[in-house]
PDB file of the backbone (N, CA, C, O) and the ligand in Angstrom, with CONECT records:
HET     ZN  A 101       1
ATOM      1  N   UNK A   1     -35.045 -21.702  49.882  1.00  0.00           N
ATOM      2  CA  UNK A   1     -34.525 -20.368  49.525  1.00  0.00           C
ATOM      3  C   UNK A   1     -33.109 -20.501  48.977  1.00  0.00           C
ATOM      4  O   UNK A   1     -32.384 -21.472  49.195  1.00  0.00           O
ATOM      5  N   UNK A   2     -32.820 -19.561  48.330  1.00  0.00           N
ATOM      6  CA  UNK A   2     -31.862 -19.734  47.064  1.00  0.00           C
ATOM      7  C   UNK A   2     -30.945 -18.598  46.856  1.00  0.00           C
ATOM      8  O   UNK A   2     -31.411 -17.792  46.051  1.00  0.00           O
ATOM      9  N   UNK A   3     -29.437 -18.183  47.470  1.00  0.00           N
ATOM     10  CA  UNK A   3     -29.261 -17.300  47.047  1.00  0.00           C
ATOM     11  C   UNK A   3     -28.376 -17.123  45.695  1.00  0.00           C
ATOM     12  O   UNK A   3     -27.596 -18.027  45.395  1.00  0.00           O
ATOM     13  N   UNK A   4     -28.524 -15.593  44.613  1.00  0.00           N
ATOM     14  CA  UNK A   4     -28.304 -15.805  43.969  1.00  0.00           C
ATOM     15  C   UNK A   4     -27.025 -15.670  43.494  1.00  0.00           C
ATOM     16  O   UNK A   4     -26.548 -16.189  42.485  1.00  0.00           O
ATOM     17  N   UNK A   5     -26.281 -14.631  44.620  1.00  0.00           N
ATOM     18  CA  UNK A   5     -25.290 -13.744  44.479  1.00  0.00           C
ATOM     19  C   UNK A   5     -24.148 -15.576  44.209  1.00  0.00           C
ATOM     20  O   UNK A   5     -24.635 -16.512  44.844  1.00  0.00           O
ATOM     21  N   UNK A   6     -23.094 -15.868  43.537  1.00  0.00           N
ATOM     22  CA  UNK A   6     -21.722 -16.162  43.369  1.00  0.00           C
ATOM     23  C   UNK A   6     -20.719 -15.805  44.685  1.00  0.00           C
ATOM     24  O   UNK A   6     -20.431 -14.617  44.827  1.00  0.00           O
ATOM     25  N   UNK A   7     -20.179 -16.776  45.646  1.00  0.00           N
ATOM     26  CA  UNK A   7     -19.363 -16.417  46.454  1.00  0.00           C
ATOM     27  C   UNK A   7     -17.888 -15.846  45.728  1.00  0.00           C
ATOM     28  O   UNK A   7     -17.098 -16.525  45.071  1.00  0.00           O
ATOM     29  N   UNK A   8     -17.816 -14.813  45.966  1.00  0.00           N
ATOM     30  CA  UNK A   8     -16.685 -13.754  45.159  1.00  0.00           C
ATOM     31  C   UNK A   8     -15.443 -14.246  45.951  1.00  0.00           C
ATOM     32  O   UNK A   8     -14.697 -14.760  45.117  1.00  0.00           O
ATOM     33  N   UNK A   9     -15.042 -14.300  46.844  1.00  0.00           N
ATOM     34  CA  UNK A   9     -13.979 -15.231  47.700  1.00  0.00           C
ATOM     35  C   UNK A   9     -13.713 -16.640  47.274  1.00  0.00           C
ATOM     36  O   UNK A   9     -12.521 -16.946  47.313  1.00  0.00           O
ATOM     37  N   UNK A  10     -14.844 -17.907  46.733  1.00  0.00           N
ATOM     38  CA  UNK A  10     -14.340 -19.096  46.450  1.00  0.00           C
ATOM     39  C   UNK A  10     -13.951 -18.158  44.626  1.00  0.00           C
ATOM     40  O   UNK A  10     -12.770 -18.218  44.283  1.00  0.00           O
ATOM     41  N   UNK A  11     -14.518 -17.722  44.065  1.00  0.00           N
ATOM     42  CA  UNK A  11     -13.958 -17.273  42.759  1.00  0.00           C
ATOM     43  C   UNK A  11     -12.470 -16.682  42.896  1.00  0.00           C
ATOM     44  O   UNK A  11     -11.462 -17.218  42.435  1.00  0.00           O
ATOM     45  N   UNK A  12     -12.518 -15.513  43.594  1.00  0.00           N
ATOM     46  CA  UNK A  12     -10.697 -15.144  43.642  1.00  0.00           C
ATOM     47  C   UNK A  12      -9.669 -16.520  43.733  1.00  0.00           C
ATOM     48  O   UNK A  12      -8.671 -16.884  43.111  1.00  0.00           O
ATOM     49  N   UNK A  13     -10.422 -17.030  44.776  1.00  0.00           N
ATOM     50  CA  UNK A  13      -9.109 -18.257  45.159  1.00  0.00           C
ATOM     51  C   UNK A  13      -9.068 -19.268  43.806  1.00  0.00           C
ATOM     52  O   UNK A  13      -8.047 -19.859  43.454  1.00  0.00           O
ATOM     53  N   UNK A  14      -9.945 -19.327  43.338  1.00  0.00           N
ATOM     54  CA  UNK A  14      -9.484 -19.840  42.164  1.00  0.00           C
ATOM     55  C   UNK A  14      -8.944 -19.576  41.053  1.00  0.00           C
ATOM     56  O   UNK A  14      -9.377 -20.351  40.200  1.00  0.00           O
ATOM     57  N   UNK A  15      -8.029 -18.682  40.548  1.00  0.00           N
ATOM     58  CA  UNK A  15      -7.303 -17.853  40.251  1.00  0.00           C
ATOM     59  C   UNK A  15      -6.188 -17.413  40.709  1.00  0.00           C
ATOM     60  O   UNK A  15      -6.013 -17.354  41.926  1.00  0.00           O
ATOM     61  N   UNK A  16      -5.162 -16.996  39.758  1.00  0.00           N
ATOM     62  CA  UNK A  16      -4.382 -16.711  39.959  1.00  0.00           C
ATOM     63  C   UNK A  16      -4.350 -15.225  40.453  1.00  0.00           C
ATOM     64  O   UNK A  16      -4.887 -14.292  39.856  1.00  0.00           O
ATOM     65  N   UNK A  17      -3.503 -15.110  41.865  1.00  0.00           N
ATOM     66  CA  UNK A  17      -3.900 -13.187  42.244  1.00  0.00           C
ATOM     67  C   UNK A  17      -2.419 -12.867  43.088  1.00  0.00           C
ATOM     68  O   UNK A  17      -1.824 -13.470  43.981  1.00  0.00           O
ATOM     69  N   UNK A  18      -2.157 -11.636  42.346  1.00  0.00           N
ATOM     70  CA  UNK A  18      -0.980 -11.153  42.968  1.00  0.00           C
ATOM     71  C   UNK A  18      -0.858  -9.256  43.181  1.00  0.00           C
ATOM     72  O   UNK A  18      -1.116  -8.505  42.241  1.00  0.00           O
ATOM     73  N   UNK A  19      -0.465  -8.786  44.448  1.00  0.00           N
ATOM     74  CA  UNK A  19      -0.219  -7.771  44.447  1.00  0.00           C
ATOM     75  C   UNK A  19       0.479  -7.185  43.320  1.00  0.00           C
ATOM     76  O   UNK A  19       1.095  -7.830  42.472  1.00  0.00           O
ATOM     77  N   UNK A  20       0.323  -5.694  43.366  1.00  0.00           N
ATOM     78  CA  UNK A  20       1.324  -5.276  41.697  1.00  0.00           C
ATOM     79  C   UNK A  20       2.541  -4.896  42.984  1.00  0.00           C
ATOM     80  O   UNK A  20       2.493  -4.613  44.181  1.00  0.00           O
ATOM     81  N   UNK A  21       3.610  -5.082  41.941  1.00  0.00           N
ATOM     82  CA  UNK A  21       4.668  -4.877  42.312  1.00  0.00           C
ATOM     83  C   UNK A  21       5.242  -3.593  42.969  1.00  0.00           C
ATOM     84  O   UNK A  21       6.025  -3.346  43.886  1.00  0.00           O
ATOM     85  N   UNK A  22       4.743  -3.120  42.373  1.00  0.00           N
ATOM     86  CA  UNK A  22       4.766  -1.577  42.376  1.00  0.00           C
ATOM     87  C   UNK A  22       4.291  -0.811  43.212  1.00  0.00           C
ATOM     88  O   UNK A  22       4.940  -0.157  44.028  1.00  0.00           O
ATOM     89  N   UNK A  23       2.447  -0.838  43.002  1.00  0.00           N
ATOM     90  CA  UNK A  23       1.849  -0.187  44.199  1.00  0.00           C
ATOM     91  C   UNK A  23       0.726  -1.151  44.957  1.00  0.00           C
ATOM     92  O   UNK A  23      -0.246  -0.515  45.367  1.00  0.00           O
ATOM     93  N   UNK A  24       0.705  -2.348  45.169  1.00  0.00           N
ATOM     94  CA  UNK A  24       0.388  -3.338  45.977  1.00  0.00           C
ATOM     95  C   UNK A  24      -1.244  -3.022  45.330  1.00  0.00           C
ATOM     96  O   UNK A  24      -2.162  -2.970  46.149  1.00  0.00           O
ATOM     97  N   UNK A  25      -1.441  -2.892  44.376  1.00  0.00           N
ATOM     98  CA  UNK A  25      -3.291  -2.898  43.805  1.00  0.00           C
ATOM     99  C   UNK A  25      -3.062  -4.536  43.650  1.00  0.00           C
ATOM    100  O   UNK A  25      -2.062  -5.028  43.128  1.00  0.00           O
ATOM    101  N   UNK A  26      -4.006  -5.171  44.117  1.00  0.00           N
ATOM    102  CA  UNK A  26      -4.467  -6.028  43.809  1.00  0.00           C
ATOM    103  C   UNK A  26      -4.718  -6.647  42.373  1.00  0.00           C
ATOM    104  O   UNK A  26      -5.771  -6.311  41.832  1.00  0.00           O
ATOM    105  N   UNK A  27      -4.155  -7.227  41.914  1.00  0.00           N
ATOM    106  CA  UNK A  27      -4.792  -7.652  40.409  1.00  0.00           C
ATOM    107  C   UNK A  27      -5.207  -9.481  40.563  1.00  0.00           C
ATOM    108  O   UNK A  27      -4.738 -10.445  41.168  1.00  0.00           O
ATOM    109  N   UNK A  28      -6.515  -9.180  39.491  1.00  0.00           N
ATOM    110  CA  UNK A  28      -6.942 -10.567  39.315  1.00  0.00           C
ATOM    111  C   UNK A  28      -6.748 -10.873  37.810  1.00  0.00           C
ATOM    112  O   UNK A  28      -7.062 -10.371  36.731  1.00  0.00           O
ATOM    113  N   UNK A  29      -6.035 -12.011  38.305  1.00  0.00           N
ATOM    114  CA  UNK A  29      -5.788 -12.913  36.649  1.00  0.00           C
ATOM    115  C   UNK A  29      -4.568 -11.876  36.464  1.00  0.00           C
ATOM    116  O   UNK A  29      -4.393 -10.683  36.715  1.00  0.00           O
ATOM    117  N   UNK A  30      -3.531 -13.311  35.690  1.00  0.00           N
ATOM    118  CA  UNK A  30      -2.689 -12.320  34.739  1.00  0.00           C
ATOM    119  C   UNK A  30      -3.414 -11.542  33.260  1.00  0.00           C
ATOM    120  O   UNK A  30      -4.577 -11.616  32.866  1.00  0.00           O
ATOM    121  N   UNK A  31      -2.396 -10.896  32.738  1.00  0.00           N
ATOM    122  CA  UNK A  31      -3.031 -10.307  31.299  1.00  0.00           C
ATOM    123  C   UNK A  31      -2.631 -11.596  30.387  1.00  0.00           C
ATOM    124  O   UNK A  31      -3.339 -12.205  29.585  1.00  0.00           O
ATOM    125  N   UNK A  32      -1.319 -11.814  30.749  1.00  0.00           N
ATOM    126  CA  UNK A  32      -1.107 -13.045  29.575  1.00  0.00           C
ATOM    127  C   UNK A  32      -0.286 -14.310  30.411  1.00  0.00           C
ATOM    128  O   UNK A  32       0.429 -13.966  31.352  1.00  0.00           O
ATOM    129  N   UNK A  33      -0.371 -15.530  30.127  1.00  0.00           N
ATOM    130  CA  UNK A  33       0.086 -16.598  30.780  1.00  0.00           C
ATOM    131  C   UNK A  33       0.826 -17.736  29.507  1.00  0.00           C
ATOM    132  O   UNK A  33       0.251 -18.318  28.588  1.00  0.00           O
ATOM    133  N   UNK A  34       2.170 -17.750  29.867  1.00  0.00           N
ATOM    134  CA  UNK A  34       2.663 -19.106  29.091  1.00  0.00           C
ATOM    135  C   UNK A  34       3.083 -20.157  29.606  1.00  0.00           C
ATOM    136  O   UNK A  34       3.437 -19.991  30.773  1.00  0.00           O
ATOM    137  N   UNK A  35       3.180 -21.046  29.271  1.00  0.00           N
ATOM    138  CA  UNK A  35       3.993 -22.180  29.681  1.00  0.00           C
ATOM    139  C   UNK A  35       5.516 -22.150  29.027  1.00  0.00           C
ATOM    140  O   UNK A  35       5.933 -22.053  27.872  1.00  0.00           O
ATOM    141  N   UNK A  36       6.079 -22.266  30.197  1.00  0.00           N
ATOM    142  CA  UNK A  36       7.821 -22.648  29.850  1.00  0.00           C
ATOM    143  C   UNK A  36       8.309 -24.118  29.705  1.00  0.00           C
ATOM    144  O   UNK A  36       8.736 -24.552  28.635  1.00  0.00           O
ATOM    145  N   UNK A  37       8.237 -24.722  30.632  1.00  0.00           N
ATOM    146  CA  UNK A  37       7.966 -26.392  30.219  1.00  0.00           C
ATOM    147  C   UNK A  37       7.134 -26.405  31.012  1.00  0.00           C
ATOM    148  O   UNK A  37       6.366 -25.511  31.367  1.00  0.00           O
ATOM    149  N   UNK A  38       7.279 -27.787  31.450  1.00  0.00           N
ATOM    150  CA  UNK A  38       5.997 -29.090  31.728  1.00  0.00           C
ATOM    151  C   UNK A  38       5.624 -28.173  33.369  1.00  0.00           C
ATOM    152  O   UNK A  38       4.541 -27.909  33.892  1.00  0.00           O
ATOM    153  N   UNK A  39       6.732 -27.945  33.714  1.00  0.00           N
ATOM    154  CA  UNK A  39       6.320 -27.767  35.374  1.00  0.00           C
ATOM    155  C   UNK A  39       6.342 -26.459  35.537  1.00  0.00           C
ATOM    156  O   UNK A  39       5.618 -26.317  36.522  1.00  0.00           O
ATOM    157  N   UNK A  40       6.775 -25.182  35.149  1.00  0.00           N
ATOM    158  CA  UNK A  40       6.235 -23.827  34.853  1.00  0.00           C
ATOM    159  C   UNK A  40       5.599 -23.177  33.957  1.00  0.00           C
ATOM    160  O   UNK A  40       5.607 -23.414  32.748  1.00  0.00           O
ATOM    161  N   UNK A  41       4.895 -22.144  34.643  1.00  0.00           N
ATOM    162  CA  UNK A  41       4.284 -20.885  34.260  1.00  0.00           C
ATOM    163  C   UNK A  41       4.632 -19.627  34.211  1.00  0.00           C
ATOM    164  O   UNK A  41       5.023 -19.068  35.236  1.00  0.00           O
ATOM    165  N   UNK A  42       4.570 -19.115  33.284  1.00  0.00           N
ATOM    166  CA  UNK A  42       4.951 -17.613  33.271  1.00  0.00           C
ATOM    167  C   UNK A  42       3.762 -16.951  33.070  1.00  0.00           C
ATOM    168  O   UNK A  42       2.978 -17.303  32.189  1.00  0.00           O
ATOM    169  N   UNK A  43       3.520 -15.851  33.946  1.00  0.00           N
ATOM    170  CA  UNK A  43       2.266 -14.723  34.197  1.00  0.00           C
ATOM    171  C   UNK A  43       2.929 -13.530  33.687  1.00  0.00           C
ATOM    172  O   UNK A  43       4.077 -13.126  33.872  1.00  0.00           O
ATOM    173  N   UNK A  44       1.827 -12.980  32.910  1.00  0.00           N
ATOM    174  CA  UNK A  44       2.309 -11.371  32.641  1.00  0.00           C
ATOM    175  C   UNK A  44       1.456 -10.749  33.153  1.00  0.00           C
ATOM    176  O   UNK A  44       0.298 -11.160  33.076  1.00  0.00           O
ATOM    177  N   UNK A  45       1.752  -9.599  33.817  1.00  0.00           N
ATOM    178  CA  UNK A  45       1.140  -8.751  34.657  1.00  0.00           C
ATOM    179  C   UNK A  45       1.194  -7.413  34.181  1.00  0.00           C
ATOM    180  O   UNK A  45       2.211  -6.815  33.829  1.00  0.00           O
ATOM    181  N   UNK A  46      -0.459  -6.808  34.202  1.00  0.00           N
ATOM    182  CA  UNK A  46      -0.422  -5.174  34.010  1.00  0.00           C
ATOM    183  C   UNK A  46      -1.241  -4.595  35.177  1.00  0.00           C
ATOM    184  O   UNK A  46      -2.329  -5.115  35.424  1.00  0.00           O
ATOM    185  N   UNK A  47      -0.909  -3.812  35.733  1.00  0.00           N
ATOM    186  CA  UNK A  47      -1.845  -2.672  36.872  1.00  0.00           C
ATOM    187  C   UNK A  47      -2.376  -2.087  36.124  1.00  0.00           C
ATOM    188  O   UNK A  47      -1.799  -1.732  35.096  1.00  0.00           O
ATOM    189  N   UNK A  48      -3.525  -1.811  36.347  1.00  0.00           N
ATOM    190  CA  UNK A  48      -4.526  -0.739  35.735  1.00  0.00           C
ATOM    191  C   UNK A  48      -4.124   0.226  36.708  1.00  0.00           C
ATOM    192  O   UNK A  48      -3.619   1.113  36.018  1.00  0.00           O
ATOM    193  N   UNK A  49      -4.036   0.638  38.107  1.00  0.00           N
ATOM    194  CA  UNK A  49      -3.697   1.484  38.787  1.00  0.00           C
ATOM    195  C   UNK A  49      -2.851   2.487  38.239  1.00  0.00           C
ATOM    196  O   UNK A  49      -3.012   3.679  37.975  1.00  0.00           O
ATOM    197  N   UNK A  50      -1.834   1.625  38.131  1.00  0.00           N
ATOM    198  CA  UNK A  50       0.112   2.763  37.786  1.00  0.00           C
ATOM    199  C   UNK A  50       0.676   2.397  36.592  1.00  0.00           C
ATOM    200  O   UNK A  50       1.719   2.906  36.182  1.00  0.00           O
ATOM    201  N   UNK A  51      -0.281   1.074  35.674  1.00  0.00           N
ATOM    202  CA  UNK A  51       0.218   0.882  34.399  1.00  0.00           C
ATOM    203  C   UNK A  51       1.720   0.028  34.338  1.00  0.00           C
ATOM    204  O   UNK A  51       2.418  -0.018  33.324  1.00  0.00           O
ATOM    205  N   UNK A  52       2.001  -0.520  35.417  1.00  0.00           N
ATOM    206  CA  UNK A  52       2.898  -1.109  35.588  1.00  0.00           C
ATOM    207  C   UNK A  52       3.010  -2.696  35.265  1.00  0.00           C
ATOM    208  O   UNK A  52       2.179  -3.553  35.565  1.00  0.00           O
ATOM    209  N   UNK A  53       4.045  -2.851  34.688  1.00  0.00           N
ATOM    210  CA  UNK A  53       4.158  -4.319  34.032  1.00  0.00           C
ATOM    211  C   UNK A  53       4.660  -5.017  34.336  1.00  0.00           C
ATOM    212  O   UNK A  53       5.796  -4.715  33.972  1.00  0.00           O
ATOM    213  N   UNK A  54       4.734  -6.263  35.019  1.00  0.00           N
ATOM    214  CA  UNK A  54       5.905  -6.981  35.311  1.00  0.00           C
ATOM    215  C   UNK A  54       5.324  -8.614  35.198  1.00  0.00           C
ATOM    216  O   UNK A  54       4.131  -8.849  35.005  1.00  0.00           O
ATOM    217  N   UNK A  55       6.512  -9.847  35.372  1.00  0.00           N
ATOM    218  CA  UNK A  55       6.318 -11.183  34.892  1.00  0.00           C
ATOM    219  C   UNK A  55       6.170 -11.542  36.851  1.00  0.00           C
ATOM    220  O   UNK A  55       6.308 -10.826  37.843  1.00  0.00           O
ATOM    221  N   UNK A  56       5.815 -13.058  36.636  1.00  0.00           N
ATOM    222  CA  UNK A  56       5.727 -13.638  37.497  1.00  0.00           C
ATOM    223  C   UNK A  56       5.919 -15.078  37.121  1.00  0.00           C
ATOM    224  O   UNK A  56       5.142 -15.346  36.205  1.00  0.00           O
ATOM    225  N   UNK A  57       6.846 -16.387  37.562  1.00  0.00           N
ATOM    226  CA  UNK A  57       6.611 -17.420  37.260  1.00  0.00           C
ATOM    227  C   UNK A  57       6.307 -18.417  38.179  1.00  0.00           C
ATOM    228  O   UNK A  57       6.803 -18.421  39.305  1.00  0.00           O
ATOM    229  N   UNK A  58       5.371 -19.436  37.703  1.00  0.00           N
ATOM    230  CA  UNK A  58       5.247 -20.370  38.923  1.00  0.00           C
ATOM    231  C   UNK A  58       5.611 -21.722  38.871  1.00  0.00           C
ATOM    232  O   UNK A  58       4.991 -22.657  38.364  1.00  0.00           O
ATOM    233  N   UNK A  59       6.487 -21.720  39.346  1.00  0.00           N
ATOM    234  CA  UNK A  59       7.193 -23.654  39.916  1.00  0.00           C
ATOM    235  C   UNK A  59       6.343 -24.407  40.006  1.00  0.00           C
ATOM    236  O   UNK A  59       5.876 -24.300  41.140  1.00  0.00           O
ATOM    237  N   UNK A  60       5.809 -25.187  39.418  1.00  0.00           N
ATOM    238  CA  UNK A  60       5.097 -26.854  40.406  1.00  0.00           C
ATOM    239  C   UNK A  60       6.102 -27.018  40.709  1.00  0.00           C
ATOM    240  O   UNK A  60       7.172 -26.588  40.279  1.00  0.00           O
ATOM    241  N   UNK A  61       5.572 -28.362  42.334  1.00  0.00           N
ATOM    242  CA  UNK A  61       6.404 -29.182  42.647  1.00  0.00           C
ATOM    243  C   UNK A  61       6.876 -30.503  41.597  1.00  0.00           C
ATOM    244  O   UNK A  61       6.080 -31.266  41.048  1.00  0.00           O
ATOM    245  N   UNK A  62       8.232 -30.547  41.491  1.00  0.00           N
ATOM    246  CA  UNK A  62       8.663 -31.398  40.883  1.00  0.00           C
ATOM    247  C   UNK A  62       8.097 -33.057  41.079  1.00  0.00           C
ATOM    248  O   UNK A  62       8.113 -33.526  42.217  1.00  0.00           O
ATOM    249  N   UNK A  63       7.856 -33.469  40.514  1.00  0.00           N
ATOM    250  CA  UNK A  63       7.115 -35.071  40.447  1.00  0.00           C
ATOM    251  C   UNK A  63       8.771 -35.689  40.627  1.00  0.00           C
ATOM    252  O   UNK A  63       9.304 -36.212  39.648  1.00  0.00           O
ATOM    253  N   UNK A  64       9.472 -35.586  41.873  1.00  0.00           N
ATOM    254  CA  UNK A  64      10.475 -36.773  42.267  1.00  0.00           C
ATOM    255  C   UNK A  64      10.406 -37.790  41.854  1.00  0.00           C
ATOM    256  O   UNK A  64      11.194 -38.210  41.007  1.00  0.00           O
ATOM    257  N   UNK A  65       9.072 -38.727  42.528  1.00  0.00           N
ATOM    258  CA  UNK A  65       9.175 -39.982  42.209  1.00  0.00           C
ATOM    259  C   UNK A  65       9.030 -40.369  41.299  1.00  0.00           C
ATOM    260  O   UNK A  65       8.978 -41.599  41.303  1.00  0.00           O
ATOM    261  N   UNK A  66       8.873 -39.714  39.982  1.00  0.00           N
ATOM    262  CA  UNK A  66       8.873 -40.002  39.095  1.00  0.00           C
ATOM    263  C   UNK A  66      10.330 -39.829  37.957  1.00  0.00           C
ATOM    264  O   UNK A  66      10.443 -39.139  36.944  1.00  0.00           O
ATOM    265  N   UNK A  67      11.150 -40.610  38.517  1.00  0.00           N
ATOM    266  CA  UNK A  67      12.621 -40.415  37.571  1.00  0.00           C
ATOM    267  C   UNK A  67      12.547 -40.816  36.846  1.00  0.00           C
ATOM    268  O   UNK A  67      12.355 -42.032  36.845  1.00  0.00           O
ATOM    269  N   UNK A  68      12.669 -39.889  35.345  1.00  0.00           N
ATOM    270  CA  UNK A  68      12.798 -39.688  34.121  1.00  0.00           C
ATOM    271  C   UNK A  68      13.968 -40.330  33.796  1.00  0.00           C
ATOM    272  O   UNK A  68      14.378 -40.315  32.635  1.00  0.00           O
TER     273      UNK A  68
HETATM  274 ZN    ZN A 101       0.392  -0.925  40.319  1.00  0.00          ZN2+
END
């Protein structure tokens, strides 16, 4: 037996997900995503809720041992 349904929980976590700033709606996925350099991300964020816009960026950890 086989089910067919997609676990919706391992999908969110794979993704990027952040409360809106604003009024804590849940959003999945940014609207738009860039790279700044090698080790950040920049997320753009829209609520469908309140229409609210805002950025988000994300740090990797820096590769120390690796001196450039
Ligand atoms: Zn909102």
């Amino acid at each position: 037996m086989q089910l067919r349904s997609r676990n919706p929980r391992a999908f969110i976590l794979s993704r990027p997900v952040l409360p809106c700033a604003q009024c804590g709606t849940t959003l999945f996925g940014p609207e738009w995503s860039e790279y700044i350099d090698d080790r950040r991300v920049r997320h753009l964020w829209s609520c469908d809720a309140c229409d609210y816009r805002f950025e988000s960026i994300v740090c990797f950890p820096a590769p120390e041992s690796i001196a450039a």
